[in-house]
Chimera marker file (.cmm) of the C-alpha trace (Angstrom):
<marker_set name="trace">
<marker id="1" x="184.685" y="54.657" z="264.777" r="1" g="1" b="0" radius="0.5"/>
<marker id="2" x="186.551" y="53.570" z="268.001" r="1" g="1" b="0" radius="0.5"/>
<marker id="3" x="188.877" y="50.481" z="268.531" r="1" g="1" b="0" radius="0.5"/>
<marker id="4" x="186.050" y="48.515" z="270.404" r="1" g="1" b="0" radius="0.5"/>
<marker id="5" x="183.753" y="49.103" z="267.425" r="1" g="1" b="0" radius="0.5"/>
<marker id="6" x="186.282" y="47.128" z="265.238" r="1" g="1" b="0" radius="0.5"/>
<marker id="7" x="186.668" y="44.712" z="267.860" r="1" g="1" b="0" radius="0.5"/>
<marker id="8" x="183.505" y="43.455" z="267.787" r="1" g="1" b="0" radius="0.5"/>
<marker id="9" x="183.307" y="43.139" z="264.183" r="1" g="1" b="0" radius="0.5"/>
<marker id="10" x="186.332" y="41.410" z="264.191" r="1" g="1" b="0" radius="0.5"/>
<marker id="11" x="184.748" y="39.219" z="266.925" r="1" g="1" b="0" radius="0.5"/>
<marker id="12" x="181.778" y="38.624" z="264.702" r="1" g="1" b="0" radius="0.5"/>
<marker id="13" x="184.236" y="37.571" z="261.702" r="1" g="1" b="0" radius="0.5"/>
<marker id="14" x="185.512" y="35.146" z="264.028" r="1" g="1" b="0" radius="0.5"/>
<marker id="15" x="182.312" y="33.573" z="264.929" r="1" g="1" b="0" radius="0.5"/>
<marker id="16" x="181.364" y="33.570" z="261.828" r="1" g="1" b="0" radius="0.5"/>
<marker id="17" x="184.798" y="32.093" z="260.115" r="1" g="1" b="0" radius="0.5"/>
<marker id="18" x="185.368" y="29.466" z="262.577" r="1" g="1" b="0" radius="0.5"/>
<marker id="19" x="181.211" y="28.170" z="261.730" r="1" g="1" b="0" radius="0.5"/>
<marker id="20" x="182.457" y="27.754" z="257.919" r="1" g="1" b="0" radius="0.5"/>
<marker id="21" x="185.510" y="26.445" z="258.633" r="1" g="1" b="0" radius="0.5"/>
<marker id="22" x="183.555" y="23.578" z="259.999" r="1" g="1" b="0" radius="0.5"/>
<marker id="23" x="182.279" y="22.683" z="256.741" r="1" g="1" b="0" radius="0.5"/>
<marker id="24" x="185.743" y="22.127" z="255.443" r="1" g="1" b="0" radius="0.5"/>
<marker id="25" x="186.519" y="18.492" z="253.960" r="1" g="1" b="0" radius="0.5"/>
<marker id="26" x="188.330" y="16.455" z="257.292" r="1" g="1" b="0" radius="0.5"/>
<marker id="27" x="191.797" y="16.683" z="255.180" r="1" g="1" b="0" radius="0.5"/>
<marker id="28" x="191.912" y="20.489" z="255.151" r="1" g="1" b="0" radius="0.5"/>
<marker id="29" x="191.494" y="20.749" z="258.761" r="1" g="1" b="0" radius="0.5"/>
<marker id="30" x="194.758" y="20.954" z="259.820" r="1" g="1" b="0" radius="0.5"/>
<marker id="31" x="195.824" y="22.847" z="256.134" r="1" g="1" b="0" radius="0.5"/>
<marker id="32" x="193.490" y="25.998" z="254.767" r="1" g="1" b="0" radius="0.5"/>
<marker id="33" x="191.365" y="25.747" z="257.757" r="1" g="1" b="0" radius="0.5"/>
<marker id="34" x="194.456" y="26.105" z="260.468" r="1" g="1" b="0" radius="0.5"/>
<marker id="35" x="195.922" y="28.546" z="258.209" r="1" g="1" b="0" radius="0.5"/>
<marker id="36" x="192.374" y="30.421" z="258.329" r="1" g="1" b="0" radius="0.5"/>
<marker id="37" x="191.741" y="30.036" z="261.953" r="1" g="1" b="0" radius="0.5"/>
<marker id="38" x="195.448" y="31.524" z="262.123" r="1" g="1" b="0" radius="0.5"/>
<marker id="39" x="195.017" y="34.789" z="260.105" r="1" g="1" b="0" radius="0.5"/>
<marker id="40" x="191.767" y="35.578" z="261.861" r="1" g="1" b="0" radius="0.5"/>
<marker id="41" x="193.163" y="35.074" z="265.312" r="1" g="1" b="0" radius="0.5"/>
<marker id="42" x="195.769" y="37.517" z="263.935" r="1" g="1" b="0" radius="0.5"/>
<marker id="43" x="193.894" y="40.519" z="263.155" r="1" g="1" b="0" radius="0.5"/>
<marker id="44" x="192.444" y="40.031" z="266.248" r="1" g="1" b="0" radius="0.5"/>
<marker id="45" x="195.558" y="39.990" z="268.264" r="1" g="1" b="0" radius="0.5"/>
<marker id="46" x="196.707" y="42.980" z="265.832" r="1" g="1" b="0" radius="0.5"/>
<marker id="47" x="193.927" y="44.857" z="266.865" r="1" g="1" b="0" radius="0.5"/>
<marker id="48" x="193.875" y="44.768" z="270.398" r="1" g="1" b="0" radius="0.5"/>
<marker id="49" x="197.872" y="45.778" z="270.123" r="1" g="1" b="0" radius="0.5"/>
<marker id="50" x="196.919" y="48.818" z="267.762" r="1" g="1" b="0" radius="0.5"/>
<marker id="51" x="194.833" y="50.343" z="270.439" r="1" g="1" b="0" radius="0.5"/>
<marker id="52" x="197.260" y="49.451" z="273.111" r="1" g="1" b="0" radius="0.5"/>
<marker id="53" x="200.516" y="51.134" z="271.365" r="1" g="1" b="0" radius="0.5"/>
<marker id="54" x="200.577" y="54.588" z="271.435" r="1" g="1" b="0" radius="0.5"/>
<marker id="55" x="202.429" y="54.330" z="267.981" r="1" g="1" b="0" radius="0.5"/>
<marker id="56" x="199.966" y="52.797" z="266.089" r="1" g="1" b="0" radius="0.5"/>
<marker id="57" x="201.247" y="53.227" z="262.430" r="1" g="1" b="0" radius="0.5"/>
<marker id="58" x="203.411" y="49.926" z="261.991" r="1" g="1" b="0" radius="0.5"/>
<marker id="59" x="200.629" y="47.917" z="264.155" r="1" g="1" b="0" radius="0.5"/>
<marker id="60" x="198.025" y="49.050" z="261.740" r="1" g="1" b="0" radius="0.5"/>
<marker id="61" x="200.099" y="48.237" z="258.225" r="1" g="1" b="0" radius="0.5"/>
<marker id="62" x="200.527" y="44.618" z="259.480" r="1" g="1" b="0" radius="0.5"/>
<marker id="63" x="196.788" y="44.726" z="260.216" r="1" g="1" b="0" radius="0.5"/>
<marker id="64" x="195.879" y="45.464" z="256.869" r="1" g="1" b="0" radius="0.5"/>
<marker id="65" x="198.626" y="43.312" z="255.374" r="1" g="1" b="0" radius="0.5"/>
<marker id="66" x="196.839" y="40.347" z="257.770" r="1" g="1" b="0" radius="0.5"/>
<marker id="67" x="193.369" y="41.242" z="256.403" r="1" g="1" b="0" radius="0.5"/>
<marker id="68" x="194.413" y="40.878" z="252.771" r="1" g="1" b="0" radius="0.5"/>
<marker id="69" x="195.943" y="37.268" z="253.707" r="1" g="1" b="0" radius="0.5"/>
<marker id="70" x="192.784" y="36.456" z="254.789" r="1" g="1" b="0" radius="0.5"/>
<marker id="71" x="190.734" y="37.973" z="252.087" r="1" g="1" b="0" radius="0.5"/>
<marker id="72" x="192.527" y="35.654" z="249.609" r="1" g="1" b="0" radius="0.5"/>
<marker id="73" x="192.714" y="32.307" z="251.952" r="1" g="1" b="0" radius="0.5"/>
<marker id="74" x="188.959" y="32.755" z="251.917" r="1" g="1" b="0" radius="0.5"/>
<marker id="75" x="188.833" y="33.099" z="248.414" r="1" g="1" b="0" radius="0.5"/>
<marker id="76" x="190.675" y="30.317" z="248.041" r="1" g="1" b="0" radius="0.5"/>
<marker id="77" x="188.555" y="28.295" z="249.865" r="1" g="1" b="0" radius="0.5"/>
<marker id="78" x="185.581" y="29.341" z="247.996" r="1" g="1" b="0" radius="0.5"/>
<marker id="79" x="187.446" y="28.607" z="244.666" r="1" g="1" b="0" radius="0.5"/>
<marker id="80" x="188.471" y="24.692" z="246.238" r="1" g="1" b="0" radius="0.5"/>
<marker id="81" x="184.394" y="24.728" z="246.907" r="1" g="1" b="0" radius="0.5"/>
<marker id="82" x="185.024" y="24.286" z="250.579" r="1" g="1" b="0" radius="0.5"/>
<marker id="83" x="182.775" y="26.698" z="251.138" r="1" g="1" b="0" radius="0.5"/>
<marker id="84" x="179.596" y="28.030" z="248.942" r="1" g="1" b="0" radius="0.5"/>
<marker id="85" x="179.445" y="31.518" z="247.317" r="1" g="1" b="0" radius="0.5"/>
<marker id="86" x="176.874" y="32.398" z="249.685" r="1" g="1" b="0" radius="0.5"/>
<marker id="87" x="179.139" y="31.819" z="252.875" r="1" g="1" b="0" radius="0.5"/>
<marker id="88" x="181.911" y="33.218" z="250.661" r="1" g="1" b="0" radius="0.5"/>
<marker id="89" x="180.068" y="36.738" z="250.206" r="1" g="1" b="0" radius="0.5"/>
<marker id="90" x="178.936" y="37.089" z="253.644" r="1" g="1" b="0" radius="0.5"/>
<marker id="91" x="182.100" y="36.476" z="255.535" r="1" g="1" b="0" radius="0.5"/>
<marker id="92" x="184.007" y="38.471" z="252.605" r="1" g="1" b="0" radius="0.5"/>
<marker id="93" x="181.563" y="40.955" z="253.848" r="1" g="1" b="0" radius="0.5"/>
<marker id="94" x="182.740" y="40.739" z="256.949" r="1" g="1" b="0" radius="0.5"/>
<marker id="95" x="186.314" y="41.416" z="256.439" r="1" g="1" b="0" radius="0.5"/>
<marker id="96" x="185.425" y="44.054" z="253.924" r="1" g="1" b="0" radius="0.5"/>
<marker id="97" x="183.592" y="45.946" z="256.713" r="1" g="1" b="0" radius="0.5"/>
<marker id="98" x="186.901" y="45.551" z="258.862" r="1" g="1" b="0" radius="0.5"/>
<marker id="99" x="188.564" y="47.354" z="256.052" r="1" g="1" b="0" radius="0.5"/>
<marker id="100" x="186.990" y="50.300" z="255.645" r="1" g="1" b="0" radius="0.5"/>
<marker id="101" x="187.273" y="50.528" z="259.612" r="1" g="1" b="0" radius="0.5"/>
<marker id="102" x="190.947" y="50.073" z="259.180" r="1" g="1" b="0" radius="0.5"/>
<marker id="103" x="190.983" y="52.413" z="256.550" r="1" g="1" b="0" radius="0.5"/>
<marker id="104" x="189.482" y="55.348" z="258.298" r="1" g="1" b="0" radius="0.5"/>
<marker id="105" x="191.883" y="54.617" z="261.615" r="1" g="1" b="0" radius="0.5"/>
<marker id="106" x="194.943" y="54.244" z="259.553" r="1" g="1" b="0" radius="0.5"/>
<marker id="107" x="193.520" y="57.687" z="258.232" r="1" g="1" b="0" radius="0.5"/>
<marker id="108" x="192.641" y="59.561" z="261.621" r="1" g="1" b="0" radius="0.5"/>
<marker id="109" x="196.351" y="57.950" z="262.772" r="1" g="1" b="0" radius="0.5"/>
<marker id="110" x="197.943" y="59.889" z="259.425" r="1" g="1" b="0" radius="0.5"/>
<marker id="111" x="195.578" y="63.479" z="259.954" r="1" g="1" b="0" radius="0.5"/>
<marker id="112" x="197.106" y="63.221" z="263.453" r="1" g="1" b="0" radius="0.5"/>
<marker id="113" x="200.528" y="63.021" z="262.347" r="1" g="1" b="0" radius="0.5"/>
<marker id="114" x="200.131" y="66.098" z="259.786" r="1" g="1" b="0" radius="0.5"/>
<marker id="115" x="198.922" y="67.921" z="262.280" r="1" g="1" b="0" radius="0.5"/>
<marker id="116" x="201.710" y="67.606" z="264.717" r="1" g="1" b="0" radius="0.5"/>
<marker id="117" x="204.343" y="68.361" z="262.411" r="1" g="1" b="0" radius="0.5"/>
<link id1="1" id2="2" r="1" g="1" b="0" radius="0.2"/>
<link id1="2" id2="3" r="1" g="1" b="0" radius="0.2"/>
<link id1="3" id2="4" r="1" g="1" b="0" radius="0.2"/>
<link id1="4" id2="5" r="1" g="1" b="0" radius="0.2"/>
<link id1="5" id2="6" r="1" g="1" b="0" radius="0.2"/>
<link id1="6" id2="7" r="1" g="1" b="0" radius="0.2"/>
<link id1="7" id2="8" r="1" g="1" b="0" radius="0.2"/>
<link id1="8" id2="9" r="1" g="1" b="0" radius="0.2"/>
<link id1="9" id2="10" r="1" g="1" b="0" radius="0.2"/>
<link id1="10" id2="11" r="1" g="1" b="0" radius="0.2"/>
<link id1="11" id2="12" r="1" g="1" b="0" radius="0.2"/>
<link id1="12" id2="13" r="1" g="1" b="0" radius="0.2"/>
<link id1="13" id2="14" r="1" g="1" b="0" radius="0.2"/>
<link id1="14" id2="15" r="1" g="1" b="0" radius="0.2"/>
<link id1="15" id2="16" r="1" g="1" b="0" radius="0.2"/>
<link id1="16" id2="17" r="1" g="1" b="0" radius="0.2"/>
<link id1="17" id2="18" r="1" g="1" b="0" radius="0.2"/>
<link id1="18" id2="19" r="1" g="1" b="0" radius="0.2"/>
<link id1="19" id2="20" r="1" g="1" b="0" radius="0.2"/>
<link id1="20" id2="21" r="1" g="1" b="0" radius="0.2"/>
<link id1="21" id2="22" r="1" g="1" b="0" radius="0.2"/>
<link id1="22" id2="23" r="1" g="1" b="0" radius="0.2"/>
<link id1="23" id2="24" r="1" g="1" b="0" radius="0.2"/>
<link id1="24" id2="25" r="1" g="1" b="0" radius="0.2"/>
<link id1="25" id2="26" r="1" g="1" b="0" radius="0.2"/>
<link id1="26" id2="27" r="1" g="1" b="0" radius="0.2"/>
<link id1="27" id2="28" r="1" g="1" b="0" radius="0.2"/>
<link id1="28" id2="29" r="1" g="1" b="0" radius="0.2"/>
<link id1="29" id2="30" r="1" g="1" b="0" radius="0.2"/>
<link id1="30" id2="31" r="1" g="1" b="0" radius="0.2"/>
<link id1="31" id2="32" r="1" g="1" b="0" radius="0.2"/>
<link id1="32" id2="33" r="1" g="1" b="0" radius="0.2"/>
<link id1="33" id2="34" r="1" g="1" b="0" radius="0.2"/>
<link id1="34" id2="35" r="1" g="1" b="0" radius="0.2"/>
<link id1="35" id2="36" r="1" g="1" b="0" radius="0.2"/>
<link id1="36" id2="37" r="1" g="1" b="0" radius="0.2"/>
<link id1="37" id2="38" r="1" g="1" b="0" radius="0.2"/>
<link id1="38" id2="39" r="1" g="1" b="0" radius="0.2"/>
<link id1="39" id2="40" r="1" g="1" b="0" radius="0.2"/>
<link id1="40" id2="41" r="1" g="1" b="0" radius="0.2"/>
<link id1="41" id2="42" r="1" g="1" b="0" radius="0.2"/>
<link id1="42" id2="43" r="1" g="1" b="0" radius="0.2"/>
<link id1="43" id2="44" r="1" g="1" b="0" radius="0.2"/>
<link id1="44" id2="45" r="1" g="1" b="0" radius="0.2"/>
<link id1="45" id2="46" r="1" g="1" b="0" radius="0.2"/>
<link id1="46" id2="47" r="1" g="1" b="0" radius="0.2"/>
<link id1="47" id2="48" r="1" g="1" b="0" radius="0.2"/>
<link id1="48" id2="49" r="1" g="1" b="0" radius="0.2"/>
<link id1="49" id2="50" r="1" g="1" b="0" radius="0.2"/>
<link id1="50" id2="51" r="1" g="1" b="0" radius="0.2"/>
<link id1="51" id2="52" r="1" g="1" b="0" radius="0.2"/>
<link id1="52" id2="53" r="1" g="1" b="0" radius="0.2"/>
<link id1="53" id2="54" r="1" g="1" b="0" radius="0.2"/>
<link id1="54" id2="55" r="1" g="1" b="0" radius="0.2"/>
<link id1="55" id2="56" r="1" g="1" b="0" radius="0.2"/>
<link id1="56" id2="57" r="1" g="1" b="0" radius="0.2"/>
<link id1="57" id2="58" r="1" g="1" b="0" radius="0.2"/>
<link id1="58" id2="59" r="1" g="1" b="0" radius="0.2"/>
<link id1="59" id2="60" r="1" g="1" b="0" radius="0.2"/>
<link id1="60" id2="61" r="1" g="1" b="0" radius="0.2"/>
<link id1="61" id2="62" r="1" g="1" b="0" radius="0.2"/>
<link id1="62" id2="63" r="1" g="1" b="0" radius="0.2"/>
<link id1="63" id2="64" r="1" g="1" b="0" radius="0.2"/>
<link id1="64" id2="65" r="1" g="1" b="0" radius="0.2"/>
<link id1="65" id2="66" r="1" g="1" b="0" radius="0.2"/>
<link id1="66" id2="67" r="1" g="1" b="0" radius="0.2"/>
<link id1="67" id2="68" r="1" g="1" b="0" radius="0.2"/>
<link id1="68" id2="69" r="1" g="1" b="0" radius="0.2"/>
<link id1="69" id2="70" r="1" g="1" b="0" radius="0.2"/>
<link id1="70" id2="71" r="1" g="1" b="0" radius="0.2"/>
<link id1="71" id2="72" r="1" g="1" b="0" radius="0.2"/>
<link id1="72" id2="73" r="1" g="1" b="0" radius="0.2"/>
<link id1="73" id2="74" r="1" g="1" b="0" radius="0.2"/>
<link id1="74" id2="75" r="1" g="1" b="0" radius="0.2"/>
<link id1="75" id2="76" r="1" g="1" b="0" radius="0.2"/>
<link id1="76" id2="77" r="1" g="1" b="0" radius="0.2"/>
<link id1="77" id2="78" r="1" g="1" b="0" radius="0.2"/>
<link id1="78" id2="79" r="1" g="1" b="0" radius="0.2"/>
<link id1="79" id2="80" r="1" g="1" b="0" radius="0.2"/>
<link id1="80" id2="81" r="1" g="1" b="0" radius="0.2"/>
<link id1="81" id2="82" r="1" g="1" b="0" radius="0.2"/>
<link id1="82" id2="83" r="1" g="1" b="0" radius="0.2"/>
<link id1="83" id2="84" r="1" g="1" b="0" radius="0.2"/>
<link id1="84" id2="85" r="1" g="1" b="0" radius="0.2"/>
<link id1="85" id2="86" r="1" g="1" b="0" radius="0.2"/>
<link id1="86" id2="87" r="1" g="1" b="0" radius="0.2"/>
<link id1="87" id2="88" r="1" g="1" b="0" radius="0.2"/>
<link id1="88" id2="89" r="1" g="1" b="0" radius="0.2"/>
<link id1="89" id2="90" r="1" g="1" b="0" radius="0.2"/>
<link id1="90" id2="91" r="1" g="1" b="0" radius="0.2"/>
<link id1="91" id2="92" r="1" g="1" b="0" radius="0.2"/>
<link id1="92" id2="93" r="1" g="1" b="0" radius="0.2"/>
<link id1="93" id2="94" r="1" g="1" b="0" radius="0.2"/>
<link id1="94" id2="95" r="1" g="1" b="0" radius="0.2"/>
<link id1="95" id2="96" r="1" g="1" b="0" radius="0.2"/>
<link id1="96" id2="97" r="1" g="1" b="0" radius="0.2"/>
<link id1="97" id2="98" r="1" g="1" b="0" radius="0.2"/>
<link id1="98" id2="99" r="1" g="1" b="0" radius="0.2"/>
<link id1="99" id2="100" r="1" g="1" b="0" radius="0.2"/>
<link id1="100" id2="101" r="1" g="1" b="0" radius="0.2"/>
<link id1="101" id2="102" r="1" g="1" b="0" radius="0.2"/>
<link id1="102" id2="103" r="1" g="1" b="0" radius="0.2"/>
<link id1="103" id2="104" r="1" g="1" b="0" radius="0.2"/>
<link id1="104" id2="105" r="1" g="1" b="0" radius="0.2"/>
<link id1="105" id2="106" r="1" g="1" b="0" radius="0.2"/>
<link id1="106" id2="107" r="1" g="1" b="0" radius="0.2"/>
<link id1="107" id2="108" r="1" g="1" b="0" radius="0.2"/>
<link id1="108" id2="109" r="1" g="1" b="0" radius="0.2"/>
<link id1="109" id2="110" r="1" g="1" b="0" radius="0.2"/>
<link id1="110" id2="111" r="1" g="1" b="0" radius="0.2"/>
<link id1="111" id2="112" r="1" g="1" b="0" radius="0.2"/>
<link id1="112" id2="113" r="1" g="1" b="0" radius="0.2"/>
<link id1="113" id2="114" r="1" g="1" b="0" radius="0.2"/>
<link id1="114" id2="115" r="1" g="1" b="0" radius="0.2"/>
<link id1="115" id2="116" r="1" g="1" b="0" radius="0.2"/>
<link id1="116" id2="117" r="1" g="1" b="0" radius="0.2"/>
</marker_set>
C-alpha cells in the first residue's frame, strides 16, 4: 500500500462526504457540516505531510487521532438523522478503509524502526 493509494481513497471520502453534507438541514451548515468538511480536509492535509516528512511517526498518530474525530462526527450526524443509515454505512466505509491503510503504514513505519535499532 503506498501513500498515493491512500490518497485517493481519502480523495474519494471527500467526494463522497462533501455530497452528504449537502443533505444537511440549512442550520447545520455552518455547525456539524463545517466541522465535517474540517476533519476531512484534515486527514487529507495529514496525509500528504506523512509522506512528505521523513519522520512520519507523530504525522501518522494525529492522522489516526483525525480519522476517529471524523468517525464519530459522522456518527453523529447519522444519530441527528442528517444523514440516512445507508449514506452513514457507506461513507463509514470509507473511512474504515482509510484505517486499515493507516494501520498497515503506521505498521511498516514501526517494522522499520525495529529494524534499525
Amino acid at each position: 500500500m503506498t501513500a498515493l493509494t491512500i490518497e485517493e481513497k481519502c480523495r474519494d471520502m471527500l467526494m463522497y462526504g462533501y455530497q452528504a453534507i449537502k443533505q444537511f438541514p440549512k442550520h447545520e451548515t455552518h455547525v456539524l457540516a463545517a466541522e465535517i468538511r474540517k476533519s476531512m480536509l484534515q486527514l487529507q492535509r495529514l496525509i500528504v505531510t506523512a509522506f512528505k516528512r521523513y519522520h512520519k511517526k507523530t504525522t501518522l498518530t494525529e492522522l489516526d487521532i483525525e480519522l476517529a474525530i471524523l468517525k464519530r462526527q459522522v456518527r453523529l450526524a447519522k444519530d441527528l438523522r442528517y444523514i440516512d443509515v445507508k449514506k452513514y454505512q457507506l461513507w463509514i466505509e470509507r473511512l474504515v478503509e482509510i484505517g486499515k491503510m493507516l494501520g498497515g503504514w503506521i505498521k511498516s513505519i514501526r517494522n522499520k524502526q525495529v529494524v534499525a535499532l
